[in-house]
N, C-alpha and C positions, 0 to 999 in steps of 0.2 A: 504494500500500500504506500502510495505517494506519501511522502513528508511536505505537505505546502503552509505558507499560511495565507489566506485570503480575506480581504475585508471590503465591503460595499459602504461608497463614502459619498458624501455631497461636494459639489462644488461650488463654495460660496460665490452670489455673483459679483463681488468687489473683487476675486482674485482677478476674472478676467477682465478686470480693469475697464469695462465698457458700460457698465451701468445697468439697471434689470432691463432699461428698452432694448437694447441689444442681446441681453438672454433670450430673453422672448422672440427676438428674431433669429437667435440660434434653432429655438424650436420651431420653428416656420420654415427654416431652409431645411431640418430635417426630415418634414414629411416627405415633400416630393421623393427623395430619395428612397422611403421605406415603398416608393407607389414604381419603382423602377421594375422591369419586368427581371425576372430572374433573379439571380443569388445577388442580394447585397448584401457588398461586401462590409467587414465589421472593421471598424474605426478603434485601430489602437494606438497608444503615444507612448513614447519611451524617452527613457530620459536622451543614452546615447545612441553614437551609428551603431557599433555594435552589435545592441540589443536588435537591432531593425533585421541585420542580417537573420537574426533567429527565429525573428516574429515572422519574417517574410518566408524563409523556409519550412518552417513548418507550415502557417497559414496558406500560402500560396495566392492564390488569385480570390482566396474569400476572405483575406483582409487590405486593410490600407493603414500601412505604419506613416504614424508622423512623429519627426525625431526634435527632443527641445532642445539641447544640446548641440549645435553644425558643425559640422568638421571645422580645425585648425581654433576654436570658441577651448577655453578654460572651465570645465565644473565648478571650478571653487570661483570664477568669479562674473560668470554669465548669467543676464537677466532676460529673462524670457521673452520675444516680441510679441502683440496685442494678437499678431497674426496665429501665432502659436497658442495663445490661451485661446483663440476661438475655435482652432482644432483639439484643444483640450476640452472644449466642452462640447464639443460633438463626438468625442471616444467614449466606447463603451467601454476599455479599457486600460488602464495606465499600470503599462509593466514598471515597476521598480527597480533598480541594482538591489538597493536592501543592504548595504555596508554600513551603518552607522559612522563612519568618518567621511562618506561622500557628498561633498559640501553641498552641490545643487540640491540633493533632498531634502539632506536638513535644512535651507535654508528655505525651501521653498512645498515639498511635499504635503506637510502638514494643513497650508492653506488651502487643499485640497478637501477638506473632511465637513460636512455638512450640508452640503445644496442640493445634488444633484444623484438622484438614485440608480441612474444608468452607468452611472463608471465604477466599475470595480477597483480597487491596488492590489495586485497580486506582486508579492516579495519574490526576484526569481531565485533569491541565494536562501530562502526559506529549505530548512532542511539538506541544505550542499554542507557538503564536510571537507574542511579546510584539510590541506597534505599539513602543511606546515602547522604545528600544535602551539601553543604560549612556551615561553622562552626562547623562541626563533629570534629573539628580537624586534623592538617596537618600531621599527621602519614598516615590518611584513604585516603586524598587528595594527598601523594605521591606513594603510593600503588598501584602499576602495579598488582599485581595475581587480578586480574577483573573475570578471569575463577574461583574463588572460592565463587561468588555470584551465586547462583544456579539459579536466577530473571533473570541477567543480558546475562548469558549462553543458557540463552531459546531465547533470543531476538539474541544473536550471532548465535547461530544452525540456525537460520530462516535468517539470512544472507549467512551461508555458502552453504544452500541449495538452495538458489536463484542465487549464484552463479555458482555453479555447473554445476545449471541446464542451465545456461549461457550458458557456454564453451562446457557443453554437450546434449544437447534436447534432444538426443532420449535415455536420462537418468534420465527425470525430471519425469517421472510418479515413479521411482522406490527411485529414491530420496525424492518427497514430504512422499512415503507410509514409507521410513527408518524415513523421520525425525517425523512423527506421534507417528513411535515407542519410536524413541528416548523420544521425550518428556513425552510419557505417564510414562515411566520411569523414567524419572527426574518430572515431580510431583508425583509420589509415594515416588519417596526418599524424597523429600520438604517435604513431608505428616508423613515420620519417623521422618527426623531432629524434624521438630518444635513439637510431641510429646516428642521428647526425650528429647529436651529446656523447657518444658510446665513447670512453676514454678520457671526458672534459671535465668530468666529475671533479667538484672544488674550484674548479678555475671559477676566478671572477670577472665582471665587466662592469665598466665604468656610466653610469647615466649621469644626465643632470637633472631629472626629475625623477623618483623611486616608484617609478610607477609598473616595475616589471619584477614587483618584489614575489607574486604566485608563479610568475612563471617559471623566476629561476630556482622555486624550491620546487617545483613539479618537477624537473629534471635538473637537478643536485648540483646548478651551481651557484654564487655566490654575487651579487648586487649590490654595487660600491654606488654609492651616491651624491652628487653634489652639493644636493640643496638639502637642507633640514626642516623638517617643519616648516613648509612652505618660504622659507626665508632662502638669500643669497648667501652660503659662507661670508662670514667677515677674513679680513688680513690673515691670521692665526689659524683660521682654518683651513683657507687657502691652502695657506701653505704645507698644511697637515695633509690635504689630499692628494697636492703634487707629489709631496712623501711618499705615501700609501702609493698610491700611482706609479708612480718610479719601481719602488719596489716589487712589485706586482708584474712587471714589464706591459702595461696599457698601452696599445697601439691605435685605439677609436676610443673617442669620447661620444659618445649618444648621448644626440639633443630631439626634444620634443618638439612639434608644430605646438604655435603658442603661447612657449615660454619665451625669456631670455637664454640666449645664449653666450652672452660675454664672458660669465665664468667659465664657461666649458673651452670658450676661445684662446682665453689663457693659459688655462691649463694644459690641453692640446699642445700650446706653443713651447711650452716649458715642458715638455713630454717628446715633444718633437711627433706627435699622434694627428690623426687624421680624426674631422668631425661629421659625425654622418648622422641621419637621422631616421629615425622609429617612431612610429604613430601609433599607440594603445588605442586610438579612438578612429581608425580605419574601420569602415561603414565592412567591406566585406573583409567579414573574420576570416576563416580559414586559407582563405591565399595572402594576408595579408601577415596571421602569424607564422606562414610557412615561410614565407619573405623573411620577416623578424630572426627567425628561429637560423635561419642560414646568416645574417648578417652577424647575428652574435656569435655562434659558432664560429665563423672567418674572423672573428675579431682575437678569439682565445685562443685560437690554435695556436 
């Protein structure tokens, strides 16, 4: 039996920022739509790309993912456009990350609970079981990208299609057959990654955003990081990581779309390393981690 947790919430109309005349025109544009011939399709929102890749593959042509979050945008400090909360309030469902340190929820999820009884929250990391246990260290324990353990995203996929198949029945037979596919697909890609790891075990890699702290304990290696607590090293610690750096023999610094990259610049230079870049938040997962997954590997060798 699935581990989920699921809750049915309202959508107060001050989140979407447009006042009740425009609720009430939310509900007016959605009739037409229930009056379309054939399957209509189900309106879901997610925070990231990500998430979209997942909703869409299992969903298939009987949903419509809208993502709040756009590529190259920051979670911790993006504000939703008027555009987005009015596809927020025409989704019947709002998939979650569910990490309690992922800033766009908390700062924003919440004003989500009370108005509107057609959107459900479904948490997709409800019931996923972290590889990495407490004392891994609080970089891995503050680390919201939970979608880049490929373990934990098979247990999320089997959330999102139980839900689905919820809101939708006479879409669970084509959902359970998408999510079979899916996954057979993400264990061939797990079956590349940990060849391409096979021998790298411990080796570390340098980012400047710690946002690949699941992946490299899903396959055993080790995630040196720039930035602290969303902050830039000062002087002292600079110089602590070109240390560590050094030592380690660091050949790439991995920078994020998004952030700064001046620290990683310097570093780099005082490294004599090359800066390249990895995107956690790449709309299509699995070719996107298998890209990842070969960049870091060429970087440890």
């Amino acid at each position: 039996m699935r581990n989920r947790r699921q809750r049915v919430v309202r959508v107060p109309a001050w989140i979407l920022g447009l006042g009740a005349v425009l609720v009430a025109g939310l509900v007016q544009h959605a009739a037409p739509r229930r009056a379309l011939a054939g399957v209509l399709p189900l309106v879901v929102t997610v925070s990231v790309p990500p998430q979209a890749y997942f909703v869409e593959r299992i969903g298939g042509e009987r949903v419509v993912v809208n993502v709040m979050v756009p590529p190259g945008a920051s979670p911790a400090t993006y504000e939703p456009s008027p555009q987005q909360l009015v596809a927020l309030g025409r989704s019947r469902l709002y998939v979650a990350v569910g990490h309690p340190d992922f800033l766009f929820e908390r700062r924003h999820l919440e004003s989500l609970q009370g108005a509107n009884p057609l959107i459900s929250i479904l948490d997709m990391s409800a019931g996923t079981e972290a590889v990495c246990q407490a004392g891994q260290g609080r970089a891995f324990d503050d680390d919201p990208h939970i979608w880049l353990d490929p373990r934990r995203m098979r247990s999320a996929a089997s959330n999102i299609e139980a839900e689905l198949a919820r809101l939708d029945p006479d879409g669970a037979p084509q959902y359970r057959q998408n999510l079979t596919d899916l996954l057979s697909d993400m264990d061939r890609l797990d079956s590349e990654i940990n060849q391409l790891m096979a021998g790298l075990e411990g080796r570390r890699f340098l980012v400047f955003h710690p946002a690949w702290s699941h992946f490299a304990c899903e396959y055993g290696l080790l995630q040196m990081a720039i930035e602290a607590e969303g902050k830039e090293p000062g002087p002292a610690q600079l110089v602590a990581t070109i240390e560590e750096a050094r030592d380690e023999g660091i050949r790439v610094v991995f920078v994020q779309k998004g952030f700064s990259d001046r620290s990683a610049k310097v570093i780099a230079a005082e490294l004599g390393a090359q800066v390249e870049s990895l995107d956690p938040l790449a709309r299509d997962w699995l070719d996107n981690l298998r890209l990842s997954a070969g960049q870091i590997a060429a970087a440890i060798r």
